[in-house]
C-alpha positions in Angstrom: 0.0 0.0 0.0 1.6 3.3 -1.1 2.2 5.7 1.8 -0.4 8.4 3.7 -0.4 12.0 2.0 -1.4 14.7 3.2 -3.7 15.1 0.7 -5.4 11.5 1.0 -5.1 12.0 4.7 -7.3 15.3 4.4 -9.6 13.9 1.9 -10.1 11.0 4.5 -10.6 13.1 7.2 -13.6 15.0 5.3 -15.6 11.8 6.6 -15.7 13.1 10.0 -17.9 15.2 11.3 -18.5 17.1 14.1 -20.9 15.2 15.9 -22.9 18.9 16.9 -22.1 20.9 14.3 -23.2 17.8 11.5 -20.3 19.4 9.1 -17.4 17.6 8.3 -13.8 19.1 10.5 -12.1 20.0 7.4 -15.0 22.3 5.6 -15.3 23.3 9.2 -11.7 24.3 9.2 -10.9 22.6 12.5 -7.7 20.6 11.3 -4.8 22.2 12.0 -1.0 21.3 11.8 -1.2 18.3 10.0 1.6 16.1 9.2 2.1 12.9 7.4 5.6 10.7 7.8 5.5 7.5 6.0 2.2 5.3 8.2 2.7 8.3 10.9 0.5 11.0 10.9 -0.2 14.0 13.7 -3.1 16.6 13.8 -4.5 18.9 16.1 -8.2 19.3 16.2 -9.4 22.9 17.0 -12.8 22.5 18.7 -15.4 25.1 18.9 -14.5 24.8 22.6 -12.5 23.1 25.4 -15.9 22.0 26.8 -16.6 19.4 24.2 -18.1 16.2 25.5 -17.3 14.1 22.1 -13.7 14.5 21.8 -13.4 10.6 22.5 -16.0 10.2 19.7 -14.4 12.7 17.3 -10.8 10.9 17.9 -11.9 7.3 17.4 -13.5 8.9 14.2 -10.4 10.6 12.8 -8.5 7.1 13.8 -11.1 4.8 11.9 -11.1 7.2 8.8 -7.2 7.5 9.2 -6.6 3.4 9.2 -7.4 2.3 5.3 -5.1 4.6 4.3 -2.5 2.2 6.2 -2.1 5.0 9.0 -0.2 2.9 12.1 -0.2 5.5 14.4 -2.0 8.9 14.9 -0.9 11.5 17.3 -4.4 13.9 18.0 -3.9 16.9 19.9 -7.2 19.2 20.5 -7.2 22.5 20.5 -9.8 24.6 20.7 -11.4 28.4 20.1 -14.4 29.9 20.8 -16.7 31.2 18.9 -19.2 34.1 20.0 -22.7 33.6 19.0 -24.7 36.8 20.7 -27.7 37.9 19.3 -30.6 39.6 20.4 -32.3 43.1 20.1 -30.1 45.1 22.0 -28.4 47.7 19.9 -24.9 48.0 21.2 -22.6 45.8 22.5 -21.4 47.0 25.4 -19.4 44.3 26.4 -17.5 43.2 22.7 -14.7 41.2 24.1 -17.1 38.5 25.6 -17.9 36.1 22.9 -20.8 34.4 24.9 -23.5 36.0 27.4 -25.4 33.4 28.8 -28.9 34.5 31.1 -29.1 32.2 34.0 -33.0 32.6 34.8 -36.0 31.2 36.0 -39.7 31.5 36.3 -39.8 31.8 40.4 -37.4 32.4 43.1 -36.2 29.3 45.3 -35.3 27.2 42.5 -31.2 27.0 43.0 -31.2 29.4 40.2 -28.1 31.5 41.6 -26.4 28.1 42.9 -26.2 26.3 39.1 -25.1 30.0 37.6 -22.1 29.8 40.0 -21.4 26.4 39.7 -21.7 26.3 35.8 -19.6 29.4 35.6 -16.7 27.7 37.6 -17.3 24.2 35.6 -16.4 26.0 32.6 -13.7 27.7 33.6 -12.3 23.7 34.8 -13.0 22.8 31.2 -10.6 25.7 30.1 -12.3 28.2 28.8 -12.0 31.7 30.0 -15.4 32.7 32.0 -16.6 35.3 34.2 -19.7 35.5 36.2 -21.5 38.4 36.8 -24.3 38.9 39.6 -27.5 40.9 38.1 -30.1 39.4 40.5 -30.6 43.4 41.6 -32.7 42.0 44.5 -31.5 39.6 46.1 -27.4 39.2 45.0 -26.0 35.8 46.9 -23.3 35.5 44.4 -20.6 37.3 46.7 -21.6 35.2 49.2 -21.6 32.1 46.9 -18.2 32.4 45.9 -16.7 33.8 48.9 -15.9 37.2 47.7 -15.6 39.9 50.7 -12.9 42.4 48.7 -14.3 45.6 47.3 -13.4 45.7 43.3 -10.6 48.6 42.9 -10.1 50.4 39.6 -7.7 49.2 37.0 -6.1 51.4 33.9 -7.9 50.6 30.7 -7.6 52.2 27.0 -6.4 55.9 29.2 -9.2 55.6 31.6 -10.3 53.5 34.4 -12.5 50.5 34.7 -14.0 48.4 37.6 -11.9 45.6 38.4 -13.5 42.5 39.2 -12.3 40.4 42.1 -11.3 37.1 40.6 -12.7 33.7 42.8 -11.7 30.2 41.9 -10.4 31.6 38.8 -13.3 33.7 37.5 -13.8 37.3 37.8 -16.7 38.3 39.6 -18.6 40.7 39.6 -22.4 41.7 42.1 -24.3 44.7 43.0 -24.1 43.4 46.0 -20.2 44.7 46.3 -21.7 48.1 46.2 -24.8 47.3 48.7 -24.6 47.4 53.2 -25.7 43.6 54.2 -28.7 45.6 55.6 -29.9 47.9 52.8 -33.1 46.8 50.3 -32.9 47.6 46.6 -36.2 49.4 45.7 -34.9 50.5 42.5 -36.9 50.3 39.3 -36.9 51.4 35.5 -34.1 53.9 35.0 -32.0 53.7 38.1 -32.2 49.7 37.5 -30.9 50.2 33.9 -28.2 52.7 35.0 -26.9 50.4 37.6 -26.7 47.2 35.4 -25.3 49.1 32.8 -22.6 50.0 34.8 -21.8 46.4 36.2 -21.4 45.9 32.2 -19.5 48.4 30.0 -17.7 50.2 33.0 -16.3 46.7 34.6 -13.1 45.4 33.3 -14.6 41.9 32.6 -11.2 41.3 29.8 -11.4 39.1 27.1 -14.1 35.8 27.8 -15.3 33.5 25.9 -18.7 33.2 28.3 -20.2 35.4 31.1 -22.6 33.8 33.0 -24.9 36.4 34.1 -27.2 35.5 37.4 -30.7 37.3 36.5 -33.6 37.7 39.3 -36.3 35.1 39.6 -39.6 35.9 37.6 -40.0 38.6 34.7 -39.5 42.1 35.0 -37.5 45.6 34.5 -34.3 43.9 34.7 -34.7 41.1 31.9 -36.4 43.7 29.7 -33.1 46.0 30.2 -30.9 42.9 30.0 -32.8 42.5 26.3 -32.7 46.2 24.9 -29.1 47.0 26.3 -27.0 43.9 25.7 -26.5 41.2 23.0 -27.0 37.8 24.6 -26.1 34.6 23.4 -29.2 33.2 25.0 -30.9 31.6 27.7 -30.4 29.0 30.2 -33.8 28.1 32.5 -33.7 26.1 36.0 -36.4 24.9 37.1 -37.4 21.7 39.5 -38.9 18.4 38.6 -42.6 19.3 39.8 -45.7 19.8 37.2 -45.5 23.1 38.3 -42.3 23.5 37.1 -44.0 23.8 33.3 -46.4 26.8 34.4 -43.0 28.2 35.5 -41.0 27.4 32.0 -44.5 28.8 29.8 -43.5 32.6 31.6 -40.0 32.3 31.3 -40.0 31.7 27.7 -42.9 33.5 26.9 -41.1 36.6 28.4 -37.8 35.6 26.9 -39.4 35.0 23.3 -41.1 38.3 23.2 -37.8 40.1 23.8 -36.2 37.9 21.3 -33.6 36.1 23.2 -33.2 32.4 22.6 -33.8 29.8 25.4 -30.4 27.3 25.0 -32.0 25.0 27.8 -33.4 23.7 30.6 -31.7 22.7 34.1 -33.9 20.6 36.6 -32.1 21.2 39.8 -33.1 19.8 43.0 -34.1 16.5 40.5 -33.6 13.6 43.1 -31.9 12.7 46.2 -29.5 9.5 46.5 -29.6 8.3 50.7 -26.1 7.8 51.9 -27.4 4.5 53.5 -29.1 2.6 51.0 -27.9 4.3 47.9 -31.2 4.6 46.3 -32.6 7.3 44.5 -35.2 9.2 45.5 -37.4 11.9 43.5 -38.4 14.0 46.7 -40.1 17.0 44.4 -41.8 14.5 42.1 -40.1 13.8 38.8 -39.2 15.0 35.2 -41.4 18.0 35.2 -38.9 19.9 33.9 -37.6 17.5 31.0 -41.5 18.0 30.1 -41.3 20.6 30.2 -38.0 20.6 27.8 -39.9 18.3 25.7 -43.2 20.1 24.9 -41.3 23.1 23.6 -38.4 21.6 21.9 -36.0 23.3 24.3 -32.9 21.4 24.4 -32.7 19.4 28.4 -29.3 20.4 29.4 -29.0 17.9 32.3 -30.4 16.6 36.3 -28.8 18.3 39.7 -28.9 16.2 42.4 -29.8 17.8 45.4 -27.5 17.7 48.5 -26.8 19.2 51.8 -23.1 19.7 50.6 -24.3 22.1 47.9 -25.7 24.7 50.6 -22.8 24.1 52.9 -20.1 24.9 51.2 -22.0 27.8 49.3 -22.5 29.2 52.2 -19.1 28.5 52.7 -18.3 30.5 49.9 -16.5 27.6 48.0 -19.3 25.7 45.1 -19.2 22.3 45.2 -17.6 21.8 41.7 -14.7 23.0 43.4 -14.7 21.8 47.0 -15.7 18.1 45.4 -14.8 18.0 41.7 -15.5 14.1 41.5 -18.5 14.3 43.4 -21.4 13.0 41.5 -23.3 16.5 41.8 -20.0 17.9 40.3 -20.4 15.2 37.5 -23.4 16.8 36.9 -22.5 20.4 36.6 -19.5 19.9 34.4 -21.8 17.6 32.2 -24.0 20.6 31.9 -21.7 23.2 31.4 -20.0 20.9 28.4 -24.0 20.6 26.8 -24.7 24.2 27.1 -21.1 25.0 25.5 -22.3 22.8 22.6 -25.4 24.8 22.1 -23.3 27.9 21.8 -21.2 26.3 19.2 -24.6 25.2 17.7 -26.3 28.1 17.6 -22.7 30.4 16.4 -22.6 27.9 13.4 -26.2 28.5 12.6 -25.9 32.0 12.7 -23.1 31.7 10.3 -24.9 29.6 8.0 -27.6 31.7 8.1 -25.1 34.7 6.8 -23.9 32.1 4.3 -20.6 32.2 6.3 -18.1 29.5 6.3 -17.0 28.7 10.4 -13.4 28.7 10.8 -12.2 28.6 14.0 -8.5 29.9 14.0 
């Protein structure tokens, strides 16, 4: 058998496709540095990001389309680079280096909706992808509490002028109204002031260059998520609810809000979905079950994953460390990072669309 060329080898590799994006990896311009030597060949494979779950799937497919060309050994690196994919009404983009804005919401309060922002935030940045986390629940900010952050942000030098620095916590910078707020003092803000102040905790922060901000919104529909919609391009949504029936009246809101202000929902979170005894190691669905994948289903929302729900979760929040970090192999941690990989594939899903839709080749370098 004559030897590997790079020219067979890339019109081999033209039969694999990304298993998300449904194009093959060298229309989509993710092979990079290829070499052939003789039955040797190495590659690097620049994902759409660091938090792809199919990279196992992807290799075993570049080595099975590799092998009839007499390929004995393949040496796959991955790489990877985001792509942005923020849309939406708003007019400006106040925050251009950020590639992905991601709405953590939900139709109620008291659904774990601040807990999965933080701990999604911080299972990205474990994938390796750079991500901030910003706290916009005006109301009620828990996020500096969350993540243990007590320091005031100072001001930092940027473009001849100064910026809001965030605080970084477990990598991530972070940023909360609630730096700004006495532990004592209620927000009765609305309209105006509200859109001033989370304008500010946008364009005058030094967020840096991200490929996703996870912004924590308040519970329900109101002033804030309207602003969120006319001031800032989003990537989308991200909805947790809990397993109940109920859970769908919750879900019809939030999207109906989130539709008429022409954001895109990327998926639904059930959180608080079971509990697993320490003692017998069963499962148990305390809140019911799968209301919330119901409610994923009847819509054609993409289900993003179940949170267990654990004493360890509020403990160590409290705590100011999420579980993800305290107890990365935890099963709840599982959970998170499996989450934060699935939403990080709708990104690159909807990025590619968007692209298409311009008549836009994706190349990622």
């Amino acid at each position: 058998m004559p030897s590997a060329t790079s020219e067979s080898v890339l019109e081999a590799l033209r039969g694999v496709q990304d298993p998300e994006l449904h194009k093959d990896i060298v229309t989509l311009g993710m092979v990079k540095d290829l070499q052939v030597h003789d039955s040797r060949v190495s590659l690097t494979v620049e994902l759409t990001t660091p938090a792809c779950p199919l990279k196992d799937r992807i290799k075993a497919d570049v080595e099975g389309a590799l092998a009839p060309l007499g390929v004995s050994a393949v040496e796959l690196t991955f790489g990877a680079q985001v792509v942005g994919s923020k849309t939406g009404a708003g007019t400006t983009d106040l925050l251009p280096s950020v590639k992905n804005i991601v709405l953590v919401a939900s139709g109620k309060g008291g659904v774990g909706k601040s807990t999965v922002a933080a701990n999604l935030a911080v299972a990205l940045k474990m994938h390796g992808a750079a991500t901030g986390l910003l706290d916009a629940d005006i109301y009620g900010p828990s996020i500096p509490t969350m993540m243990g952050v007590t320091e005031q942000p100072g001001k930092v030098p940027v473009n001849g002028g100064y910026k809001l620095g965030p605080p970084i916590a477990h990598g991530l910078p972070v940023m909360s109204i609630g730096f700004f707020l006495e532990p004592d003092q209620a927000v009765i803000w609305r309209g105006p002031m509200l859109g001033k102040a989370l304008q500010h905790l946008m364009s005058d922060v030094a967020w840096g260059d991200l490929d996703y901000l996870i912004v924590d919104m308040p519970p329900g529909t109101g002033d804030v998520q309207i602003t969120f919609s006319q001031q800032l391009k989003c990537s989308g949504a991200v909805l947790v609810s809990t397993p109940q029936d109920v859970a769908l009246a919750d879900v019809v809101r939030a999207k109906s809000m989130f539709d008429k202000v022409n954001i895109p929902i990327l998926g639904i979170v059930e959180n608080m979905s079971y509990f697993v005894c320490e003692g017998c190691n069963t499962r148990h669905e305390i809140f019911s079950r799968g209301g919330a994948q119901r409610a994923a289903k009847r819509f054609g929302i993409p289900f993003l994953g179940e949170i267990p729900i654990v004493s360890s979760i509020c403990e160590w929040g409290d705590q100011g460390v999420p579980i993800v970090v305290k107890d990365p192999d935890s099963d709840t941690s599982r959970a998170f990072l499996d989450v934060a990989s699935k939403l990080a594939g709708q990104l690159s899903m909807a990025s590619a669309a968007a692209s298409e839709s311009e008549g836009v080749k994706i190349v990622t370098s």
